[in-house]
PDB file with SEQRES, HELIX, SHEET and CRYST1 records, atoms N, CA, C and O in Angstrom:
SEQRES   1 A   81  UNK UNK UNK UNK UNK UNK UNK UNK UNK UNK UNK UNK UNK          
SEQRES   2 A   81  UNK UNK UNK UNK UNK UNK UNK UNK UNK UNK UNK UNK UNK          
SEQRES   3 A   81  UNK UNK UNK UNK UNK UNK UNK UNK UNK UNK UNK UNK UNK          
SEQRES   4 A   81  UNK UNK UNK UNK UNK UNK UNK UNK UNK UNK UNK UNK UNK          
SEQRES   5 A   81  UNK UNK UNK UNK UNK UNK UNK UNK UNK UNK UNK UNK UNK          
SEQRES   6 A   81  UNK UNK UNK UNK UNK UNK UNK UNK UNK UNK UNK UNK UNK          
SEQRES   7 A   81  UNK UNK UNK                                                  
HELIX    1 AA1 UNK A   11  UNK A   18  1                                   8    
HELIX    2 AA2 UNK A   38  UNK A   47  1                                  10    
HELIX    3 AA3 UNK A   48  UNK A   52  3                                   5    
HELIX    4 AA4 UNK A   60  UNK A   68  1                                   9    
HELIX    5 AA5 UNK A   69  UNK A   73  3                                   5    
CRYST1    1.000    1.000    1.000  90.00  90.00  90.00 P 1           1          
ATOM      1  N   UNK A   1      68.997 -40.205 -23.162  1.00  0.00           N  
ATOM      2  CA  UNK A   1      68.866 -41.586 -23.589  1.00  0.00           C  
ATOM      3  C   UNK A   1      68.631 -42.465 -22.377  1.00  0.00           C  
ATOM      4  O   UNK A   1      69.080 -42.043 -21.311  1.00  0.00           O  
ATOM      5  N   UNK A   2      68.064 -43.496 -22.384  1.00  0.00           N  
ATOM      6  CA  UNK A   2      67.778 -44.238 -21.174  1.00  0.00           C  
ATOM      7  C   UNK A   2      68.187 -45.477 -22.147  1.00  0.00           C  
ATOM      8  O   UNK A   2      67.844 -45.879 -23.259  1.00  0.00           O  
ATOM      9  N   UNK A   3      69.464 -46.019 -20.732  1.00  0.00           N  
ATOM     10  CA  UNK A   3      69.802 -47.116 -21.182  1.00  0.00           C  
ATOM     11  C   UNK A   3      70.569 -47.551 -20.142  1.00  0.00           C  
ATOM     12  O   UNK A   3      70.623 -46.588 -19.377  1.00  0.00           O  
ATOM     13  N   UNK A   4      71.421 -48.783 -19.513  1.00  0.00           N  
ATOM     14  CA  UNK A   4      71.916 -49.006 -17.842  1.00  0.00           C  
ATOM     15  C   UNK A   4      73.373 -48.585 -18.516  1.00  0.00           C  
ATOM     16  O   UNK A   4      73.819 -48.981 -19.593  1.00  0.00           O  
ATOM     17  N   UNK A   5      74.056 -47.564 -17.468  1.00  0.00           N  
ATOM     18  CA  UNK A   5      75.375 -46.784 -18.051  1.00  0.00           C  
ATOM     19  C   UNK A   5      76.318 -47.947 -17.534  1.00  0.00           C  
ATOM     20  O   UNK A   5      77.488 -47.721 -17.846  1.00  0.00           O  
ATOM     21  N   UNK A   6      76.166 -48.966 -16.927  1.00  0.00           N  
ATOM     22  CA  UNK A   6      77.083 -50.068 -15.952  1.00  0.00           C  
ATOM     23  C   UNK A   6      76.896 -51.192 -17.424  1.00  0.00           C  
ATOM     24  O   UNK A   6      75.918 -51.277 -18.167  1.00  0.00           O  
ATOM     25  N   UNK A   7      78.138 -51.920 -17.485  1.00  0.00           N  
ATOM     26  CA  UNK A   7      78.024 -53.130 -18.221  1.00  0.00           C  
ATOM     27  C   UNK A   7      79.035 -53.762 -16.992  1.00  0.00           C  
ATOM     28  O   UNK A   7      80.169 -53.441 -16.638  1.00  0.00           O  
ATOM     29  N   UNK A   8      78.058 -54.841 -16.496  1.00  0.00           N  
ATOM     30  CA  UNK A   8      79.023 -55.962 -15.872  1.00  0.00           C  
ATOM     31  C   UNK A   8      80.605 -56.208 -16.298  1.00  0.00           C  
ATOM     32  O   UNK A   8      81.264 -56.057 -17.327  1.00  0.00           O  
ATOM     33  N   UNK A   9      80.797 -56.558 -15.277  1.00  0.00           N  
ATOM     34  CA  UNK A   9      82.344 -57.482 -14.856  1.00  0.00           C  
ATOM     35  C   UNK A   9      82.254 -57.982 -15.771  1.00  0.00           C  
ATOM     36  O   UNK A   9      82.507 -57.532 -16.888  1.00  0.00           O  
ATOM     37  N   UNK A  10      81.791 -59.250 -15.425  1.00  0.00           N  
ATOM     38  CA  UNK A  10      82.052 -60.443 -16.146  1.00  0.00           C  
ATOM     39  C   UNK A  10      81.835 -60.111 -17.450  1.00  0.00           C  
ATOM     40  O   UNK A  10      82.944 -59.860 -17.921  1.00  0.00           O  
ATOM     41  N   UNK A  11      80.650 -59.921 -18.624  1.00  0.00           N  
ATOM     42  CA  UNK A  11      80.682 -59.678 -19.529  1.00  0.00           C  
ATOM     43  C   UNK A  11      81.659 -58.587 -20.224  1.00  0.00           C  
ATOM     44  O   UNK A  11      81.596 -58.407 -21.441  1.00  0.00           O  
ATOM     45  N   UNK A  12      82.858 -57.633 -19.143  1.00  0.00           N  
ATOM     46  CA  UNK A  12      83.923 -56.822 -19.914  1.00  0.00           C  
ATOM     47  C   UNK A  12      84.676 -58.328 -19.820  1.00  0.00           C  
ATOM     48  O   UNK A  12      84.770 -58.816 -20.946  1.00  0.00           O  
ATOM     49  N   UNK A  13      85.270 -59.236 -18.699  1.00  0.00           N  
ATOM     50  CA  UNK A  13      85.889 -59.871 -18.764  1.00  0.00           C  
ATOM     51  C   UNK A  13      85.863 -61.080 -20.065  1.00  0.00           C  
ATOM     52  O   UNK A  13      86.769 -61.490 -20.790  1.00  0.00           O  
ATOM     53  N   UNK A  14      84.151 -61.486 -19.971  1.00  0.00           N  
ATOM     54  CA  UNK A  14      84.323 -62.219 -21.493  1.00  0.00           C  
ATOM     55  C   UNK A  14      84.966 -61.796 -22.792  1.00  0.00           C  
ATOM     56  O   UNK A  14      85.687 -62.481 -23.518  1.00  0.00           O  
ATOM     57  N   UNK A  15      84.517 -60.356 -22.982  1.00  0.00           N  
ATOM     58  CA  UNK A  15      84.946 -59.424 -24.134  1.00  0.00           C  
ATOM     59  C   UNK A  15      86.238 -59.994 -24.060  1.00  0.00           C  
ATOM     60  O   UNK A  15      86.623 -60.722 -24.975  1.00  0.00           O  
ATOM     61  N   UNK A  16      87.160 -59.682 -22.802  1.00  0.00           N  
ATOM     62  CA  UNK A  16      88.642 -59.364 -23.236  1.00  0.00           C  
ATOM     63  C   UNK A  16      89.229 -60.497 -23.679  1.00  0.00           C  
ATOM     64  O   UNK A  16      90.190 -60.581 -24.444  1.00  0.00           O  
ATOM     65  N   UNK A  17      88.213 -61.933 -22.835  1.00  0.00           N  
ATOM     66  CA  UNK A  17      88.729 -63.285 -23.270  1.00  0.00           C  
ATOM     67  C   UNK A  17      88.155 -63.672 -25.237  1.00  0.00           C  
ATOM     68  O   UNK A  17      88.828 -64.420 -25.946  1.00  0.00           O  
ATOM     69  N   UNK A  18      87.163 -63.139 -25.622  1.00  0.00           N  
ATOM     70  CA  UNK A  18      86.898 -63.777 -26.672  1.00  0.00           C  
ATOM     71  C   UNK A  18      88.050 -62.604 -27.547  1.00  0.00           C  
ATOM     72  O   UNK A  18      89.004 -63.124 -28.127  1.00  0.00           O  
ATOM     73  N   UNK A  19      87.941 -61.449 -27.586  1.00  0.00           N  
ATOM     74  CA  UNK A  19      89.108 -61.185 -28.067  1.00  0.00           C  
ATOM     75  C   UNK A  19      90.694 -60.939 -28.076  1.00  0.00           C  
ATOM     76  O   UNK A  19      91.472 -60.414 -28.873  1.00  0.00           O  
ATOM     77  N   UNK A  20      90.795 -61.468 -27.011  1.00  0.00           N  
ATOM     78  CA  UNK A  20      92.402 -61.536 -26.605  1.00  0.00           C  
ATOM     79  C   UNK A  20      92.976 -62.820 -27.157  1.00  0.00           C  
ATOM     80  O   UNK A  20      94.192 -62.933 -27.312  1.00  0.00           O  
ATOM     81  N   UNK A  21      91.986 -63.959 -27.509  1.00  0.00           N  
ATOM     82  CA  UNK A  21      92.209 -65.130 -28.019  1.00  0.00           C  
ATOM     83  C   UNK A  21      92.957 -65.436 -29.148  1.00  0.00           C  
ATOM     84  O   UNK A  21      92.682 -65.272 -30.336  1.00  0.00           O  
ATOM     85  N   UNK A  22      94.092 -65.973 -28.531  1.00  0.00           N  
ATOM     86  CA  UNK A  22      95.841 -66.365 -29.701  1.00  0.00           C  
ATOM     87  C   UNK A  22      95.053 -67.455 -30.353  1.00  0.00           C  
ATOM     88  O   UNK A  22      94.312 -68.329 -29.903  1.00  0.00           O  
ATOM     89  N   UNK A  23      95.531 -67.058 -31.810  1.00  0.00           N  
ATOM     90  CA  UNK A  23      94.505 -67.801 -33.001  1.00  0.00           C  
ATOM     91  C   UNK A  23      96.017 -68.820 -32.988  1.00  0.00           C  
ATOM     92  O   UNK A  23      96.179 -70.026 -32.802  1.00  0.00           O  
ATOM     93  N   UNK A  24      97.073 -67.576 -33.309  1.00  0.00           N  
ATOM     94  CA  UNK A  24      98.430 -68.237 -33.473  1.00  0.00           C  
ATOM     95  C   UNK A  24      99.353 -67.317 -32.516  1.00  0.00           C  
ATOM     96  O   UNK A  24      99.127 -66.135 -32.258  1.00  0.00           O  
ATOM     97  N   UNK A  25     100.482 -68.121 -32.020  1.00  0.00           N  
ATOM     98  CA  UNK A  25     101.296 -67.602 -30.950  1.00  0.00           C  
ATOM     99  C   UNK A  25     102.350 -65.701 -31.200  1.00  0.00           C  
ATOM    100  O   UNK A  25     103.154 -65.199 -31.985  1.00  0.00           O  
ATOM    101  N   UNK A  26     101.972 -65.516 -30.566  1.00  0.00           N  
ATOM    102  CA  UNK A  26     102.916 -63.871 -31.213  1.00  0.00           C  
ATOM    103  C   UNK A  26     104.302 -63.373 -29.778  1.00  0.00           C  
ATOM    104  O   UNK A  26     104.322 -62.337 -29.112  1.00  0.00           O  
ATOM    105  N   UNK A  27     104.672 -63.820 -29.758  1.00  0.00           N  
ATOM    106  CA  UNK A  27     106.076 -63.285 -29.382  1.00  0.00           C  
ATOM    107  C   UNK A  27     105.805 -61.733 -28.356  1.00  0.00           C  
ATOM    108  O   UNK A  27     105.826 -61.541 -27.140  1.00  0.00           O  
ATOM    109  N   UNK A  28     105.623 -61.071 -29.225  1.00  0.00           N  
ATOM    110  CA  UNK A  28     105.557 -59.564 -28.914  1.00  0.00           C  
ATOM    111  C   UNK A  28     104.229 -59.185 -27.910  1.00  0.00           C  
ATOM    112  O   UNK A  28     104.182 -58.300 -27.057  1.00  0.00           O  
ATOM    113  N   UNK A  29     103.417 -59.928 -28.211  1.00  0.00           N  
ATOM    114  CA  UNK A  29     102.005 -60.178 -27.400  1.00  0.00           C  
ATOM    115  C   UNK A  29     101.584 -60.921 -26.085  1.00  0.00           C  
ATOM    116  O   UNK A  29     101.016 -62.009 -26.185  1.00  0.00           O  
ATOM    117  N   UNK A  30     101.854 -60.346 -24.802  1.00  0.00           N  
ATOM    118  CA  UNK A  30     101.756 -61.060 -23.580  1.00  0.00           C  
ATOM    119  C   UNK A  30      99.757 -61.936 -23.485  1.00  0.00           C  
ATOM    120  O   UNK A  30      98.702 -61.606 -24.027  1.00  0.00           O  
ATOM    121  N   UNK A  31     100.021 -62.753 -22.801  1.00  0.00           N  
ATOM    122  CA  UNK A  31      98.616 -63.238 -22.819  1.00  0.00           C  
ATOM    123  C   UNK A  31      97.835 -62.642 -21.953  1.00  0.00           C  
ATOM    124  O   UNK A  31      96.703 -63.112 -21.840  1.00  0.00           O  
ATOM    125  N   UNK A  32      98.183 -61.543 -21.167  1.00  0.00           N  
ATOM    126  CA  UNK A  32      96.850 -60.562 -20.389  1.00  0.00           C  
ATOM    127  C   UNK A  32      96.982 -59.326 -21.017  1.00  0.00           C  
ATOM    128  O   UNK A  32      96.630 -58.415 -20.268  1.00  0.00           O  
ATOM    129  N   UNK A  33      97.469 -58.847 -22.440  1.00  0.00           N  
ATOM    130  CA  UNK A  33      97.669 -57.414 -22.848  1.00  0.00           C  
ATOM    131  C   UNK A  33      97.027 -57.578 -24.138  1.00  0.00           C  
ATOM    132  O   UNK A  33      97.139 -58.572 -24.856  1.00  0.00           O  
ATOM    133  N   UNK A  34      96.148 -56.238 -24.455  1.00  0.00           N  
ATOM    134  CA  UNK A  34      95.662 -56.204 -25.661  1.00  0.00           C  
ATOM    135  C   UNK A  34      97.236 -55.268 -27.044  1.00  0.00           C  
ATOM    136  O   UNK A  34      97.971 -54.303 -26.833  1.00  0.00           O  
ATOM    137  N   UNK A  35      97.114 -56.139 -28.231  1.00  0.00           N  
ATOM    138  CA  UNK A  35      97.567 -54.942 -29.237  1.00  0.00           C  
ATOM    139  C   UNK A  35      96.749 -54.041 -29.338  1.00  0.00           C  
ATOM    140  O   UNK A  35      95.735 -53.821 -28.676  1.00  0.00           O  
ATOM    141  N   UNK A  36      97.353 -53.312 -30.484  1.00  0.00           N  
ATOM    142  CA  UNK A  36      96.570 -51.917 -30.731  1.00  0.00           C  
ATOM    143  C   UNK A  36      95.315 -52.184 -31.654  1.00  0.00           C  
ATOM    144  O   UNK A  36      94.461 -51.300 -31.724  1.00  0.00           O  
ATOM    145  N   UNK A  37      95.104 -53.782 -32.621  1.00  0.00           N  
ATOM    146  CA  UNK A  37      94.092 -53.947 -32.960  1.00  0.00           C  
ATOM    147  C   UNK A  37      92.792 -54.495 -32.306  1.00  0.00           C  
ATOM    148  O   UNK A  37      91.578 -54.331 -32.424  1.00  0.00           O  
ATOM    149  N   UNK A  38      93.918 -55.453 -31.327  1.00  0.00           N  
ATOM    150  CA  UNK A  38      92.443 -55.853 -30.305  1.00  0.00           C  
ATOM    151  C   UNK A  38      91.586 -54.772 -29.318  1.00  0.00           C  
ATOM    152  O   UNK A  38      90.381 -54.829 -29.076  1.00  0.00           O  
ATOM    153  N   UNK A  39      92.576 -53.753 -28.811  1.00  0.00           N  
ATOM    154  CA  UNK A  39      92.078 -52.943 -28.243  1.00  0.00           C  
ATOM    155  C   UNK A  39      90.767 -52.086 -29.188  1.00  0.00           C  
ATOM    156  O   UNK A  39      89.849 -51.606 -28.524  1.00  0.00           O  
ATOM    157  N   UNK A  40      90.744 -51.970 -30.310  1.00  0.00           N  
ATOM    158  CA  UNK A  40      89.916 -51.242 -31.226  1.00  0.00           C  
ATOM    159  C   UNK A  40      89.237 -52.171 -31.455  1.00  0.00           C  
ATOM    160  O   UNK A  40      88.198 -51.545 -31.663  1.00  0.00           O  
ATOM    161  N   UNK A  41      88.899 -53.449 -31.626  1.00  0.00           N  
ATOM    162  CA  UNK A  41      88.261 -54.586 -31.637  1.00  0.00           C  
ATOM    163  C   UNK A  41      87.283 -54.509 -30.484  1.00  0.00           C  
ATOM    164  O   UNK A  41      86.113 -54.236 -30.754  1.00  0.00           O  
ATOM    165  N   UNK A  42      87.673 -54.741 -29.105  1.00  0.00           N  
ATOM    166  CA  UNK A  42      87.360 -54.312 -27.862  1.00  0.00           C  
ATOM    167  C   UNK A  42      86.319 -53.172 -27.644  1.00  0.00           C  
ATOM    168  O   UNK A  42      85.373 -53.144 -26.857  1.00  0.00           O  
ATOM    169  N   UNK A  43      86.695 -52.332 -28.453  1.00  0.00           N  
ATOM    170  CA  UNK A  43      85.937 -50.757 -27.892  1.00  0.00           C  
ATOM    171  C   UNK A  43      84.281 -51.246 -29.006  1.00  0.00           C  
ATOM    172  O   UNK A  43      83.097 -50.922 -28.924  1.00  0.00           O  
ATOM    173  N   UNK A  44      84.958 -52.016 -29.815  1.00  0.00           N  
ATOM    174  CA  UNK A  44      83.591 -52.230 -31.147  1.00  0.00           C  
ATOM    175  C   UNK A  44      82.740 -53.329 -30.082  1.00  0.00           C  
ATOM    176  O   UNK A  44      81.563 -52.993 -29.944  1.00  0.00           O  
ATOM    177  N   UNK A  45      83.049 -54.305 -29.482  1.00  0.00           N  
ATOM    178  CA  UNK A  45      82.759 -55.374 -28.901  1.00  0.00           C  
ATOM    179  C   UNK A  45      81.532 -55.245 -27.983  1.00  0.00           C  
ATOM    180  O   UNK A  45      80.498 -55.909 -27.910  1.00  0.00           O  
ATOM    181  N   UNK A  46      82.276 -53.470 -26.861  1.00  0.00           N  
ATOM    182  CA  UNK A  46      81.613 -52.988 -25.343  1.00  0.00           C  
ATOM    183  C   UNK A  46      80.618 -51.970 -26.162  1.00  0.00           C  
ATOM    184  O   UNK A  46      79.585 -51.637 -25.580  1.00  0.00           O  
ATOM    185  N   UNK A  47      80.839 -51.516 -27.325  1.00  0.00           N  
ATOM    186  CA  UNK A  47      80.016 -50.668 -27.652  1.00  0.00           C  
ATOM    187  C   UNK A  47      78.251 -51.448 -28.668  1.00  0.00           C  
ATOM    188  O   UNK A  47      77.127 -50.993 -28.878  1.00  0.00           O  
ATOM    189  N   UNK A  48      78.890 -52.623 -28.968  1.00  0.00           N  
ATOM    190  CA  UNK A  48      77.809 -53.552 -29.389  1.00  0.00           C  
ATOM    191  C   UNK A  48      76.984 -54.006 -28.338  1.00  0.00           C  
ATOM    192  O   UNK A  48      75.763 -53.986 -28.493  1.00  0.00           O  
ATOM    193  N   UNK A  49      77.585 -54.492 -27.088  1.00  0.00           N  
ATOM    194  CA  UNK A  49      76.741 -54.647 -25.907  1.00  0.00           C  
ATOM    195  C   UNK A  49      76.055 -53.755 -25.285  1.00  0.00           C  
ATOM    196  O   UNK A  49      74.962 -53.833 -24.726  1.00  0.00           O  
ATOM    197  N   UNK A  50      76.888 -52.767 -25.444  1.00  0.00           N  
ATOM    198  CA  UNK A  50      76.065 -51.049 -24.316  1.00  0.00           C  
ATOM    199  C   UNK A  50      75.217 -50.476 -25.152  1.00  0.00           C  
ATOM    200  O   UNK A  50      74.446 -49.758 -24.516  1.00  0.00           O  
ATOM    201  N   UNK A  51      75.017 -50.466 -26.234  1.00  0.00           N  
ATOM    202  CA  UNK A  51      74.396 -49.696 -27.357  1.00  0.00           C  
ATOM    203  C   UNK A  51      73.616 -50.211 -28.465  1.00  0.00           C  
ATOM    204  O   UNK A  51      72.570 -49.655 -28.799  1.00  0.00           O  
ATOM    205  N   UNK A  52      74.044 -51.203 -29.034  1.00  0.00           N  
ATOM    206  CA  UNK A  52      73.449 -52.135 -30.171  1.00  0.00           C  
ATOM    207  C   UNK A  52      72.461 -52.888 -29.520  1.00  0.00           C  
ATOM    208  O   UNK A  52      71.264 -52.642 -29.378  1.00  0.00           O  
ATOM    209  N   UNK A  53      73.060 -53.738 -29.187  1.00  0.00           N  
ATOM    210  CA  UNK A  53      71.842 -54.734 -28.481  1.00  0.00           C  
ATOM    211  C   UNK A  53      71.136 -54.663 -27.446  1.00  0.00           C  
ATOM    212  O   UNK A  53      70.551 -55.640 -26.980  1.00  0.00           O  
ATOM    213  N   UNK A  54      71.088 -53.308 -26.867  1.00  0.00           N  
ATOM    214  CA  UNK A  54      70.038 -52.929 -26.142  1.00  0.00           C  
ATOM    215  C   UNK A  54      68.864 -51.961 -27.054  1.00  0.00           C  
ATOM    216  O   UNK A  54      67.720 -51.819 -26.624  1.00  0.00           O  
ATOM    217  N   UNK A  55      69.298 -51.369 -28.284  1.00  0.00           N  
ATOM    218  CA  UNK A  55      68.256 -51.201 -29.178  1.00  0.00           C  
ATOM    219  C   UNK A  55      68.401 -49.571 -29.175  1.00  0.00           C  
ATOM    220  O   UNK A  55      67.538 -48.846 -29.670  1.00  0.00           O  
ATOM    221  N   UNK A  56      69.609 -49.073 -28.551  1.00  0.00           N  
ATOM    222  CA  UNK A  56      70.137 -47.571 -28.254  1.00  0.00           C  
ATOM    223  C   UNK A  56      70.023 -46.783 -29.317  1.00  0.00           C  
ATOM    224  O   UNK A  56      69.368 -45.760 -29.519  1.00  0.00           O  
ATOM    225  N   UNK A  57      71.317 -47.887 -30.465  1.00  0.00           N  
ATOM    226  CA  UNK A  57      71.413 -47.530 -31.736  1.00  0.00           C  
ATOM    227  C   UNK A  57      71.253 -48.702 -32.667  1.00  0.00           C  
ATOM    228  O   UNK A  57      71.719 -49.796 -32.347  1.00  0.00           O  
ATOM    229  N   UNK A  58      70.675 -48.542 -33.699  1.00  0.00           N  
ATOM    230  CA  UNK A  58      70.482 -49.152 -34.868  1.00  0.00           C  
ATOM    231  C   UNK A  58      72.382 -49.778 -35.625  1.00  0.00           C  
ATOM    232  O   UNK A  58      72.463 -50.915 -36.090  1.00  0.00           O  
ATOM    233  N   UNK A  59      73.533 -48.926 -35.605  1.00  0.00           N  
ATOM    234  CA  UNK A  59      74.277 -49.463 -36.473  1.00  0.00           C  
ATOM    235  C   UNK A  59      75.979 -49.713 -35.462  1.00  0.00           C  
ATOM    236  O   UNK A  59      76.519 -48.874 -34.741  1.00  0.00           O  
ATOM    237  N   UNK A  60      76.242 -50.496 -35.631  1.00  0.00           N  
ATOM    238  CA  UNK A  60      78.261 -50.552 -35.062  1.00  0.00           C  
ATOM    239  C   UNK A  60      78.662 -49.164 -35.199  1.00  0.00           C  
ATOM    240  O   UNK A  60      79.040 -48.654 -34.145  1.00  0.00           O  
ATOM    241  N   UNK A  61      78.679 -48.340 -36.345  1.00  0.00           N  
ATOM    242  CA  UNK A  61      79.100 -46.991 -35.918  1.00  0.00           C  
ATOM    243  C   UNK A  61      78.169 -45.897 -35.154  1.00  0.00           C  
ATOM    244  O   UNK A  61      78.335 -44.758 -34.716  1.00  0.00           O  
ATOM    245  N   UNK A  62      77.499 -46.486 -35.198  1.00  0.00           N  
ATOM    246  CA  UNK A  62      76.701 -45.259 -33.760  1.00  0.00           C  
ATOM    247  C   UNK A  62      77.205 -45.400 -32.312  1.00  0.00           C  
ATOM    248  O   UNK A  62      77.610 -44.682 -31.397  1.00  0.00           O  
ATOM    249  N   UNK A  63      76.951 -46.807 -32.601  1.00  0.00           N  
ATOM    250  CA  UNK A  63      77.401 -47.142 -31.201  1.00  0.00           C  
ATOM    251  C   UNK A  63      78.574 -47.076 -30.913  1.00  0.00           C  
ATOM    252  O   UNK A  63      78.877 -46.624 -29.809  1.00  0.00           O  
ATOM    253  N   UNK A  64      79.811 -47.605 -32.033  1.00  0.00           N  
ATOM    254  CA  UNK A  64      80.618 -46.926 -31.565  1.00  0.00           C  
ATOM    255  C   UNK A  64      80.686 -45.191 -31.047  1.00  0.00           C  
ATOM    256  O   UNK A  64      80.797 -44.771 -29.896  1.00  0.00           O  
ATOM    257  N   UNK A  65      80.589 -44.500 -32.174  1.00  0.00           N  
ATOM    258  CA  UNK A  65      80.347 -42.900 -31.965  1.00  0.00           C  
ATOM    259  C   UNK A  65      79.944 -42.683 -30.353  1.00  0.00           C  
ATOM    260  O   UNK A  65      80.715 -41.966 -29.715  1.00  0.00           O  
ATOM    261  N   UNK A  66      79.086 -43.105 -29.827  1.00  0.00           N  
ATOM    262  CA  UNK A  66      78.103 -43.086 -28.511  1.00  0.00           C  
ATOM    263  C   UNK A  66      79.024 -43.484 -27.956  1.00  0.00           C  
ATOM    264  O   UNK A  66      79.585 -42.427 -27.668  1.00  0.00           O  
ATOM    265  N   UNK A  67      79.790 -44.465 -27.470  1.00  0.00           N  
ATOM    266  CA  UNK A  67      81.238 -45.009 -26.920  1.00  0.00           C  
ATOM    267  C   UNK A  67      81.764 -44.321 -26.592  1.00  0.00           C  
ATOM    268  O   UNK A  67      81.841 -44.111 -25.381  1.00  0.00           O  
ATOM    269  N   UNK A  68      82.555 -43.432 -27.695  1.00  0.00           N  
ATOM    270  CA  UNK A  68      83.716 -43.351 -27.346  1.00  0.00           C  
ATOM    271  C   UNK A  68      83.047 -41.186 -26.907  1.00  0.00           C  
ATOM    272  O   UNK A  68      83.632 -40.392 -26.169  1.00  0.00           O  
ATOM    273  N   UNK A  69      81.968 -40.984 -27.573  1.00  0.00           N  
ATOM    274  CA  UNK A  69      81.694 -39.510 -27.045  1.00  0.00           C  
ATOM    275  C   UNK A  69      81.365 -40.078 -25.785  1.00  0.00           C  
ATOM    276  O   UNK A  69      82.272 -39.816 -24.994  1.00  0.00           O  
ATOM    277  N   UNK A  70      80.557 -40.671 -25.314  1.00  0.00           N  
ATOM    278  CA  UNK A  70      80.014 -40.486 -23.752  1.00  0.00           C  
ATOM    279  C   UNK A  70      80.992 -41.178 -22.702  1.00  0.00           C  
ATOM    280  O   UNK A  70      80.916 -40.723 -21.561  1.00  0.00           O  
ATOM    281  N   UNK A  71      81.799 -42.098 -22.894  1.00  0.00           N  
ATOM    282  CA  UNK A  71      82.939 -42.934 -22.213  1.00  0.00           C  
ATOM    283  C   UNK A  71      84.083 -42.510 -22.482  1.00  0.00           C  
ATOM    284  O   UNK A  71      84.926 -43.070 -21.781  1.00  0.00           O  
ATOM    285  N   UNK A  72      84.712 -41.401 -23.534  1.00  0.00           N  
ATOM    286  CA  UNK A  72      86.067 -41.606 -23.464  1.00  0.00           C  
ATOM    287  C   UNK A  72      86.345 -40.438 -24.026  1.00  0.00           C  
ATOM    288  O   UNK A  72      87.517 -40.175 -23.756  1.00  0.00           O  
ATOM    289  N   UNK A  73      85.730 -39.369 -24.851  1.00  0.00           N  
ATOM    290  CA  UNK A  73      86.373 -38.213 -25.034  1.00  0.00           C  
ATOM    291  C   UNK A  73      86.294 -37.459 -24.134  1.00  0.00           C  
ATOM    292  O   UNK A  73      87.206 -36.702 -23.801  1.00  0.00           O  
ATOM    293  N   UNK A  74      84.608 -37.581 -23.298  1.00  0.00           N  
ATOM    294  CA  UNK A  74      84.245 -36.920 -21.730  1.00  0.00           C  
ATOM    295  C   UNK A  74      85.434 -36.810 -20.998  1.00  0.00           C  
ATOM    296  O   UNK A  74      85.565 -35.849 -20.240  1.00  0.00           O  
ATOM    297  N   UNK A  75      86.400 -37.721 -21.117  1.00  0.00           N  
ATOM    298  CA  UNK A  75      87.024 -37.706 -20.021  1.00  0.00           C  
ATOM    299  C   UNK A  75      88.645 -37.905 -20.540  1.00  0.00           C  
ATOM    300  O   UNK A  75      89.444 -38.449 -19.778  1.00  0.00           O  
ATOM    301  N   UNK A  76      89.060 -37.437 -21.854  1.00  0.00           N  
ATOM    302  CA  UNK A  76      90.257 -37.280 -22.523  1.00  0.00           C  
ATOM    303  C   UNK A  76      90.739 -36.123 -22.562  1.00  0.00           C  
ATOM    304  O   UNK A  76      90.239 -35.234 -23.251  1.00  0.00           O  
ATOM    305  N   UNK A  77      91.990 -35.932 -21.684  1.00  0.00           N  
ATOM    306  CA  UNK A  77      92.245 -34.683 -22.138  1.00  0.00           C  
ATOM    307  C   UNK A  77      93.891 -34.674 -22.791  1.00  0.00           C  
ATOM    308  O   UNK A  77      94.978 -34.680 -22.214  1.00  0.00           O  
ATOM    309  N   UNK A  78      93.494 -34.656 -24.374  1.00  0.00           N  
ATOM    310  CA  UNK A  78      94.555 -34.929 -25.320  1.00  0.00           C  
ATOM    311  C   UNK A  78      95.650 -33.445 -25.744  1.00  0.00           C  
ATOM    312  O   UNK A  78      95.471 -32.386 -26.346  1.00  0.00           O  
ATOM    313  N   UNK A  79      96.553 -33.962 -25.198  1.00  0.00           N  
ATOM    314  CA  UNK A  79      97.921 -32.565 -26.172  1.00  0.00           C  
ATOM    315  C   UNK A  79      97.326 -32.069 -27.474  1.00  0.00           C  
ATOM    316  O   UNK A  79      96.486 -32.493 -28.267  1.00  0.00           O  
ATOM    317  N   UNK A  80      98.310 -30.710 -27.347  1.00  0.00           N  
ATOM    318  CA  UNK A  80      97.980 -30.231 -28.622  1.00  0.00           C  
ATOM    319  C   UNK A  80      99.071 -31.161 -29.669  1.00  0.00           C  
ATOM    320  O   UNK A  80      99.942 -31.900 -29.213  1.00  0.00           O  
ATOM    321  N   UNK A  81      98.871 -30.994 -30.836  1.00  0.00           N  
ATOM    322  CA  UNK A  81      99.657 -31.749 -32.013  1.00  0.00           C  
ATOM    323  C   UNK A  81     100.133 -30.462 -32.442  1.00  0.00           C  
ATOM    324  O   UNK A  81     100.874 -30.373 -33.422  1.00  0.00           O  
TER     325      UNK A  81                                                      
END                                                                             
């Protein structure tokens, strides 16, 4: 696939600001830490920029799919269950 494997700084940093953004205040939620939904929010966000809108893949789940195989299972090495 030819496509730039680098996504800028700044544009991860926007990501984390447009979705880290307290709609309403949460207690349990520090203001530089993602929950477990924003973080999955996040991965949909970097994978729309790296993949979607460069014309990689046609749909949110490809690109996700493409995400998380080429960025994050490559390099997961998960326990057995």
């Amino acid at each position: 696939r030819s496509y730039d494997k680098n996504v800028r700084f700044s544009t991860i940093d926007r990501l984390f600001i447009v979705t880290n953004v307290a709609l309403e205040e949460q207690d349990d939620n520090p203001d530089k830490a993602l929950c477990r939904y924003e973080f999955y929010e996040i991965l949909i966000r970097m994978a729309q920029v790296k993949f979607k809108e460069t014309g990689v893949c046609a749909t949110y789940a490809e690109s996700l799919e493409l995400l998380l195989q080429e960025h994050i299972w490559e390099y997961a090495d998960p326990d057995p269950w």
